[in-house]
C-alpha positions as CSV (number, residue, x, y, z in Angstrom):
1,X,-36.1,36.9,-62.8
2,X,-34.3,38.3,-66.0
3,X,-31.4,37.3,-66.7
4,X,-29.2,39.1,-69.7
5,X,-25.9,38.3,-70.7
6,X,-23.7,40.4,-73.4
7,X,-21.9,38.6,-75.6
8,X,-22.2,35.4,-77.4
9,X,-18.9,33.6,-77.4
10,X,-18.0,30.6,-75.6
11,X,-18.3,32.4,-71.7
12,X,-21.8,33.5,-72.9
13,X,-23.1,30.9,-74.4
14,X,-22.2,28.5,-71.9
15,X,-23.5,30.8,-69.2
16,X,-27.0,31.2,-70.9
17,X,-27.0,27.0,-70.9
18,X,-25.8,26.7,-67.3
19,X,-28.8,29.6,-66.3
20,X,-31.6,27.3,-68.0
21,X,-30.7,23.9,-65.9
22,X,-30.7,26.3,-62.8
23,X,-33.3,28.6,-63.3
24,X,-36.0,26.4,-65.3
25,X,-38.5,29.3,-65.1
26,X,-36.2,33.0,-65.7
27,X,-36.0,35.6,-68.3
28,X,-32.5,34.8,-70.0
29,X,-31.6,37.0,-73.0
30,X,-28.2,36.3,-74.7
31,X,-27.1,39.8,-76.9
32,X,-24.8,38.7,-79.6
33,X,-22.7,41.9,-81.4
34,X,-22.4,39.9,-84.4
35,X,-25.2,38.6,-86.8
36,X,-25.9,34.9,-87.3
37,X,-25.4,32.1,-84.8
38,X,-22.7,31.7,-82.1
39,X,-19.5,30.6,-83.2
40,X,-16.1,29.6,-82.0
41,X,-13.1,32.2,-82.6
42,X,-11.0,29.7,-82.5
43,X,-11.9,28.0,-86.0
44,X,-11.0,30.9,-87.8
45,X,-7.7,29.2,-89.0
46,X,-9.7,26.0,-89.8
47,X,-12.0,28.1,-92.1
48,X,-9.2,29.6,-94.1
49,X,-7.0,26.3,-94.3
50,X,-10.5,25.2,-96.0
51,X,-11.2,22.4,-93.3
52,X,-14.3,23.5,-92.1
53,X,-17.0,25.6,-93.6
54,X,-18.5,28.0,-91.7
55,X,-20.8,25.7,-90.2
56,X,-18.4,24.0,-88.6
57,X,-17.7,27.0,-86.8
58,X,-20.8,27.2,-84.7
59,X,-20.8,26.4,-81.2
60,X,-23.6,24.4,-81.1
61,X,-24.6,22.4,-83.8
62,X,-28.4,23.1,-84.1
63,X,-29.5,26.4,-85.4
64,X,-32.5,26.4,-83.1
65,X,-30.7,24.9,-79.5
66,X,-31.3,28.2,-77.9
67,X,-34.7,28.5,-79.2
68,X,-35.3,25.0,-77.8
69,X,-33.9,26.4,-74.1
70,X,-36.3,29.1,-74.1
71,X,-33.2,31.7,-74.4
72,X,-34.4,34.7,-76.3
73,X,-31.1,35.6,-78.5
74,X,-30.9,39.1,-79.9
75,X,-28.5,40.8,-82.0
76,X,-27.5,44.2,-81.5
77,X,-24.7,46.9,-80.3
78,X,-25.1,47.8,-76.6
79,X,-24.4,51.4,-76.1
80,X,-24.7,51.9,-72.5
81,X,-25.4,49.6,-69.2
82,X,-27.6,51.7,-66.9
83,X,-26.9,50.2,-63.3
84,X,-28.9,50.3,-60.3
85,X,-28.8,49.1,-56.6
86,X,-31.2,46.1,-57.5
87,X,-30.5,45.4,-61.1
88,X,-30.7,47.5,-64.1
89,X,-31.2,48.2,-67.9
90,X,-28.7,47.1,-70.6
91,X,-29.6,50.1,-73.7
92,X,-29.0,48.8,-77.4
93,X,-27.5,51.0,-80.0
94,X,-31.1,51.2,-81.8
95,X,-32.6,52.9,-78.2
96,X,-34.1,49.8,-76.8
97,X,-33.7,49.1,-72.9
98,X,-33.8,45.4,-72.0
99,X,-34.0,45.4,-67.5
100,X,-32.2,43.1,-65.7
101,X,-31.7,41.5,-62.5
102,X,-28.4,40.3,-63.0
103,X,-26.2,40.5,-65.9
104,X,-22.9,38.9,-67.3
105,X,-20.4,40.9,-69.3
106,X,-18.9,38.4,-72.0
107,X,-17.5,40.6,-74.1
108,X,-14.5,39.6,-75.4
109,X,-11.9,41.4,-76.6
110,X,-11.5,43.5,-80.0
111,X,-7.9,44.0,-81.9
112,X,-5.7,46.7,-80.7
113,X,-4.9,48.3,-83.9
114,X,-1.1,50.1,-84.1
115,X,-0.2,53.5,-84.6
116,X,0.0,53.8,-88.1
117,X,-1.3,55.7,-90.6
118,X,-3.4,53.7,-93.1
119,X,-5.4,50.7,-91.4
120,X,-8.3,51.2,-93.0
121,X,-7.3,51.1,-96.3
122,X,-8.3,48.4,-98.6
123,X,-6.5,45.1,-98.5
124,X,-5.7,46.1,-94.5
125,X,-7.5,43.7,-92.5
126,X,-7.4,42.0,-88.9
127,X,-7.6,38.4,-88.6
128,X,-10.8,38.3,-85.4
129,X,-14.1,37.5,-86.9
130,X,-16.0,35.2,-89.6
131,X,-16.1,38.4,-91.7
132,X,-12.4,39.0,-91.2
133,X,-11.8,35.5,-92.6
134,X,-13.7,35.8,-95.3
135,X,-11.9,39.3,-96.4
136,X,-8.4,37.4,-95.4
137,X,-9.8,33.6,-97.7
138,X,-10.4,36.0,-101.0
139,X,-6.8,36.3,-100.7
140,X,-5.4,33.4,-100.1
141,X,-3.8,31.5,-103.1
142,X,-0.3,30.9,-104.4
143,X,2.0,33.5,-104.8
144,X,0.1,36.1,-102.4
145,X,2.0,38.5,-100.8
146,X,0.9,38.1,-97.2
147,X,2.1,40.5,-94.7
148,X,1.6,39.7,-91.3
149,X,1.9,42.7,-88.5
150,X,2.7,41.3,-85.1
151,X,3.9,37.9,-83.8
152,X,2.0,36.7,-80.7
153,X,-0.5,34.1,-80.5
154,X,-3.1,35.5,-82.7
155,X,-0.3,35.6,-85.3
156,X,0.9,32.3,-84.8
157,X,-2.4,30.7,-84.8
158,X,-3.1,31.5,-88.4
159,X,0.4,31.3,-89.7
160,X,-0.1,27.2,-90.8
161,X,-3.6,28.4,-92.7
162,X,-1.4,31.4,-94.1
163,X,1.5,29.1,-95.7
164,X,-0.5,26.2,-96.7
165,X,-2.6,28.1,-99.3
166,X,0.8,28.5,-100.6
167,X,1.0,32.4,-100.3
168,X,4.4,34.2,-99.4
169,X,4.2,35.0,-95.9
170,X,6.2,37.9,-94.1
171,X,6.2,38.4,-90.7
172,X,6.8,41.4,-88.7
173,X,7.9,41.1,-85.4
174,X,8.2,44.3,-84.3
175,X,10.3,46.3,-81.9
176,X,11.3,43.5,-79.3
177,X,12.8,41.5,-82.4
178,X,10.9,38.6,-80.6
179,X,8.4,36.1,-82.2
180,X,5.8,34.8,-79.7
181,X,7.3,36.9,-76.9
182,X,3.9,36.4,-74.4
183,X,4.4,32.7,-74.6
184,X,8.1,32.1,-75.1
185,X,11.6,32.7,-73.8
186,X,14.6,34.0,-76.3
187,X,15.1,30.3,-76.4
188,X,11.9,28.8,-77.6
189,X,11.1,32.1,-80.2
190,X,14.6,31.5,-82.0
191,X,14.2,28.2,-82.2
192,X,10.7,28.6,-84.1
193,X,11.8,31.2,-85.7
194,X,14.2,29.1,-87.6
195,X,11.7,26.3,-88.0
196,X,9.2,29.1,-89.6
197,X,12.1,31.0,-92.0
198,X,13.0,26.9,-93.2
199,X,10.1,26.7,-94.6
200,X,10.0,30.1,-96.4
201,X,9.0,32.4,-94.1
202,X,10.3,35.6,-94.1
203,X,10.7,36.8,-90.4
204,X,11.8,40.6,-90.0
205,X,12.9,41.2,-86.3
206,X,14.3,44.4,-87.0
207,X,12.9,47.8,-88.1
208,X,10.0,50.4,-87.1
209,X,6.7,50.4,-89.1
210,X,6.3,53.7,-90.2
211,X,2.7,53.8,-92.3
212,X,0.5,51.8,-94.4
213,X,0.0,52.9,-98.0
214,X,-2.4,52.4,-100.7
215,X,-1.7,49.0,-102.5
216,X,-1.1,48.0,-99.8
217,X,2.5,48.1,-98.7
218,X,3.9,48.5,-95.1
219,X,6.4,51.0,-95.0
220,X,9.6,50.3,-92.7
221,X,12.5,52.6,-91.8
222,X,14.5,49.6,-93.4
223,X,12.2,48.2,-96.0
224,X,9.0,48.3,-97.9
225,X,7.0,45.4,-98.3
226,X,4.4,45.3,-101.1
227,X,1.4,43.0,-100.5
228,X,-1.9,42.2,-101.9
229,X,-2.8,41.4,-98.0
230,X,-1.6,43.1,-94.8
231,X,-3.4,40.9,-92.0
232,X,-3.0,43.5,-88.4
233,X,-2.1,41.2,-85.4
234,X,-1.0,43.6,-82.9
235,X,-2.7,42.3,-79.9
236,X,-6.1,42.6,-78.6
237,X,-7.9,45.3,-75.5
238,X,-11.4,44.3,-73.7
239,X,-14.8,45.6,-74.5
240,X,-16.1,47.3,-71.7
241,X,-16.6,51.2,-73.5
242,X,-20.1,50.5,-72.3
243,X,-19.9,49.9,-68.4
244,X,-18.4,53.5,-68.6
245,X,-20.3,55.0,-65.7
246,X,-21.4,52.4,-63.9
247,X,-19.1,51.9,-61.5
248,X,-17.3,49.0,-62.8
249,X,-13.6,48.3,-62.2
250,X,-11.4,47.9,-64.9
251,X,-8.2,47.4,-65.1
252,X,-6.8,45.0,-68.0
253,X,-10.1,43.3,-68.0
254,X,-13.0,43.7,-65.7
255,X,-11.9,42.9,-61.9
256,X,-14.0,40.0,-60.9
257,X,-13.9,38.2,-57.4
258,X,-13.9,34.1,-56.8
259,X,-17.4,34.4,-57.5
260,X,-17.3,36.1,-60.8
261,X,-18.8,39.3,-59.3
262,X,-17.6,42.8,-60.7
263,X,-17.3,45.4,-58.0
264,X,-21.2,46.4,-59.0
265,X,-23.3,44.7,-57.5
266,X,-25.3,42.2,-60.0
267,X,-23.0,42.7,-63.0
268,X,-20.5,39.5,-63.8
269,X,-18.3,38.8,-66.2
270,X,-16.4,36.4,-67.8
271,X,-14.4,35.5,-70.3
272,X,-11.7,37.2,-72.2
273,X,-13.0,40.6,-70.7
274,X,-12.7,39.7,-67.3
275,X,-9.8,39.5,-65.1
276,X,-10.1,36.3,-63.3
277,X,-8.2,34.5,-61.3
278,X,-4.6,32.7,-61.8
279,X,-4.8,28.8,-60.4
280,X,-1.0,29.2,-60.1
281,X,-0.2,32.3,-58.9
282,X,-3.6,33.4,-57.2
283,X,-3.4,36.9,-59.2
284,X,-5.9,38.2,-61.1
285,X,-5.2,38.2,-64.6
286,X,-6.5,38.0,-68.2
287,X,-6.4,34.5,-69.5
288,X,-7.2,34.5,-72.9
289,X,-8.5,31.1,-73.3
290,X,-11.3,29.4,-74.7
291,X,-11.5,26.4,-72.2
292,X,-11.1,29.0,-69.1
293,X,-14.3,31.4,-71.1
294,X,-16.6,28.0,-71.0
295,X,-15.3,27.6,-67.5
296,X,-15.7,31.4,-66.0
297,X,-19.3,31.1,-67.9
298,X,-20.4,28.5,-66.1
299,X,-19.0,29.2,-62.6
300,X,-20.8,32.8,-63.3
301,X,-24.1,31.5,-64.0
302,X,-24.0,29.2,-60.9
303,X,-23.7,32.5,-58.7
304,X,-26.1,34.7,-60.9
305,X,-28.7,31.6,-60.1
306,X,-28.0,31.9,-56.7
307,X,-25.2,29.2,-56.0
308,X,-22.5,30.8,-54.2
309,X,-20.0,28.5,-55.6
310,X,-16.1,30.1,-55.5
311,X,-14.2,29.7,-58.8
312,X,-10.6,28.1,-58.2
313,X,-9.2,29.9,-61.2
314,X,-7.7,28.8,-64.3
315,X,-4.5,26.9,-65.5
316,X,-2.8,29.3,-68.2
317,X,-1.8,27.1,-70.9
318,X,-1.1,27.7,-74.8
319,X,-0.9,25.4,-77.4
320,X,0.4,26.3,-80.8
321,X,0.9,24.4,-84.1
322,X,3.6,26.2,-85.8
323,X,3.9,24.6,-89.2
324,X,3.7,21.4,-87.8
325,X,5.9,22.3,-84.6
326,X,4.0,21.7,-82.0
327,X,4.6,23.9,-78.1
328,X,3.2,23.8,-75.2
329,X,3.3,27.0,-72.4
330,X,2.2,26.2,-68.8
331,X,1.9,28.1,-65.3
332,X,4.6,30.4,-64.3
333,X,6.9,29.2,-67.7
334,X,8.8,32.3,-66.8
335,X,9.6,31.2,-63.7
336,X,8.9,31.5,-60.2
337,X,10.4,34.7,-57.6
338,X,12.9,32.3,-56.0
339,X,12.6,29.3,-57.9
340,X,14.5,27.4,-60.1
341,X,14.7,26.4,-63.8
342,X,16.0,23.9,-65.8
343,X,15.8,23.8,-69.6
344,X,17.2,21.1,-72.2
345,X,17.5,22.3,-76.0
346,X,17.9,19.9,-78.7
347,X,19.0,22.9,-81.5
348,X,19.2,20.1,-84.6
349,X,15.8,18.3,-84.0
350,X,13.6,21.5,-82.8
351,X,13.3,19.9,-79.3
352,X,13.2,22.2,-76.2
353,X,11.5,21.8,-72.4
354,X,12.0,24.4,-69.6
355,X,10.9,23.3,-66.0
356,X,10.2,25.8,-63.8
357,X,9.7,25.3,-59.6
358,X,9.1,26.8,-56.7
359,X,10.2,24.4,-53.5
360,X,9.6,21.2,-54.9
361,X,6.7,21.6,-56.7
362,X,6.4,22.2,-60.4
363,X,4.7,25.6,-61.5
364,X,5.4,25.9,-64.9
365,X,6.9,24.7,-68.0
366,X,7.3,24.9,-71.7
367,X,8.1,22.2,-74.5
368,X,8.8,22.7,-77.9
369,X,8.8,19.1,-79.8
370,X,7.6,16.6,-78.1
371,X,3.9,16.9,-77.0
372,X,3.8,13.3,-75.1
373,X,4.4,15.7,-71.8
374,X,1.6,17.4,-71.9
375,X,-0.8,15.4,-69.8
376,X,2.2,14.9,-67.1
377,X,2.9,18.5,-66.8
378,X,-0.4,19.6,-66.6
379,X,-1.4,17.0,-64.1
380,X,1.8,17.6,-61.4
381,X,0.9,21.5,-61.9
382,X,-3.2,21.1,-61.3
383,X,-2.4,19.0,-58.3
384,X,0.1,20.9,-56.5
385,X,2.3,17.6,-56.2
386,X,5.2,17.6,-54.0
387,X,8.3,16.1,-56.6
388,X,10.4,15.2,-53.5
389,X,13.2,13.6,-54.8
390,X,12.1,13.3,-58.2
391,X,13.1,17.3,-58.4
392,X,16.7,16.8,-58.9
393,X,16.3,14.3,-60.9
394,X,14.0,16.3,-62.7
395,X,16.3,19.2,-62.6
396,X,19.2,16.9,-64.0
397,X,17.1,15.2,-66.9
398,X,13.7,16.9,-67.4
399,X,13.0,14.1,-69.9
400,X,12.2,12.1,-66.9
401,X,8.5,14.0,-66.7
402,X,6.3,10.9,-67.4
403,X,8.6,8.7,-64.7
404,X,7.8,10.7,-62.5
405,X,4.4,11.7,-63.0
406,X,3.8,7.5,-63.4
407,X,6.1,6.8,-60.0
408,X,3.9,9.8,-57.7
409,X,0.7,8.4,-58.5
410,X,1.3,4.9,-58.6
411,X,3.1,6.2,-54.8
């Protein structure tokens, strides 16, 4: 049995891990489109703060651990997946075939660059890979002009890195005029938006980016902002050019089933490529996550081993550190059709929560402030709990969270 897997993130590594304990004796191959050893996207902005080396970085911590499993890991570009009725071929850029009998997609994703003249002009960079960082760290020391394109989550993951090397960050939020729009309501983005421009930030909500220029500087129809860095963080699209032709459904990421199963049969994916599904909603969505990648790995592998065990779907939840403000987005935080919301904001001392049901069950939230909720949210959401009365009174005082949470389990 040969077993490949394309892409080496957390969804692929994991799944080449979970394959081994299941299938002692198979073929596993794990292509990785970047050179050295699997590492975690998500310690970029502990790289460029300086709190971890690139070593720290890695996924796993010995050099040799897939050696030691037996998991043949090859670097390369794949140019084209060749897919037939009982398996197939997965072609590298350099013309080598490597055949299959089932194969994981977990590819990732890759920045969505705007619509500008000038991105690839020196001192343009986006902020997505280990050699990214290293472009972005050369930069990095007081009094650098930082300009930062987009404000969503990628943008506000690195912000803390950005100001703490003591470099003057500008942030362009684009046409919405909204900071962390896929995560936040008007509410939650003004109020970190002030906590952001208090401590030097200089937020632009207003404006069209017209072109990048030599030097660089970002040209506005309001401004021009020189920089010695413009880091792009316009958002991010899947990796799929090579299933062209195969059959494969796309539509914002590869449409899996609750077995991880593409609509061809023995191709998978998982990860931030595929569109799994939603543990609150039941849709099928992209959750851009590293705990749900590990998860949709593993739950993939099971099947591709022959397991037949469904995936429940994931919880979407962000956490971001904002300069030391710390939020939280859960579930349906926009709200559910026919539901009800409640929020409580706390202007002066940067405190905000936003409840959101549907019946008497709570199916999303958001808290800006005071992370001590966290582990009561998540918990009433994962479990589908019934609040009975404890909804109005939730309604009334959402501070009340751990009470309740505390009073239905001891119940």
């Amino acid at each position: 049995m040969n077993f490949i897997i394309i892409g080496a993130g957390a969804a692929g590594v994991r799944a080449a891990e979970t394959l081994r304990e299941n299938a002692p004796q198979a073929s596993i191959t794990l292509i990785s489109g970047e050179p050295g050893e699997p590492y975690a996207r998500m310690a970029i902005p502990y790289i460029l703060a300086g709190a971890i080396g690139e070593d720290g970085a890695r996924q796993r911590r010995s050099n040799q651990h897939l050696e030691s499993l037996g998991i043949h890991y090859v670097h390369g570009q794949v140019r084209q997946v060749h897919a037939g009725p009982d398996g197939g071929q997965v072609e590298l850029a350099d013309g080598t075939r490597l055949p299959y009998n089932e194969l994981l997609v977990a590819t990732g994703s890759s920045p969505s660059l705007p619509p500008l003249p000038g991105t690839d002009l020196p001192g343009v960079v986006t902020c997505w890979t280990l050699e990214d960082a290293r472009q972005i760290a050369a930069q990095l020391k007081p009094g650098a002009r930082i300009v930062l394109l987009g404000a969503g989550f990628v943008a506000g993951v690195i912000m803390k890195s950005l100001v703490a090397s003591g470099a003057h960050l500008s942030v362009v939020a684009g046409r919405s005029g909204q900071i962390l729009r896929s995560m936040m309501t008007p509410v939650g983005s003004s109020m970190l938006q002030r906590w952001l421009e208090a401590r030097g930030v200089d937020v632009i909500t207003s404006g069209q980016s017209l072109r990048i220029e030599p030097g660089p500087r970002l040209v506005m129809d309001t401004r021009t902002l020189e920089a010695d860095l413009i880091i792009l963080a316009t958002g991010v699209q899947p990796n799929v050019a090579f299933l062209q032709g195969t059959g494969v459904e796309v539509r914002s990421g590869v449409v899996v089933d609750d077995h991880m199963r593409t609509s061809v049969p023995h191709i998978y994916a998982a990860g931030d490529v595929a569109q799994g599904r939603d543990f609150s909603t039941g849709e099928w969505v992209v959750h851009a996550l590293q705990p749900t990648a590990t998860e949709h790995g593993r739950f993939a592998a099971l099947n591709m081993a022959g397991q037949h065990v469904p995936y429940r779907g994931s919880l979407s939840m962000n956490v971001l550190d904002t300069l030391g403000l710390i939020s939280h987005t859960f579930g349906q935080w926009q709200g559910a059709a026919g539901g009800e919301t409640t929020e409580v904001v706390d202007e002066a001392n940067f405190i905000y929560t936003r409840l959101c049901f549907q019946g008497d069950q709570l199916v999303g939230a958001i808290t800006i402030g005071h992370p001590q909720h966290v582990g009561a949210i998540r918990g009433l959401i994962q479990s589908h709990r019934h609040l009975g009365e404890w909804k109005e009174q939730l309604m009334a005082n959402p501070q009340l969270l751990m009470d309740a949470f505390v009073a239905l389990n001891q119940g």
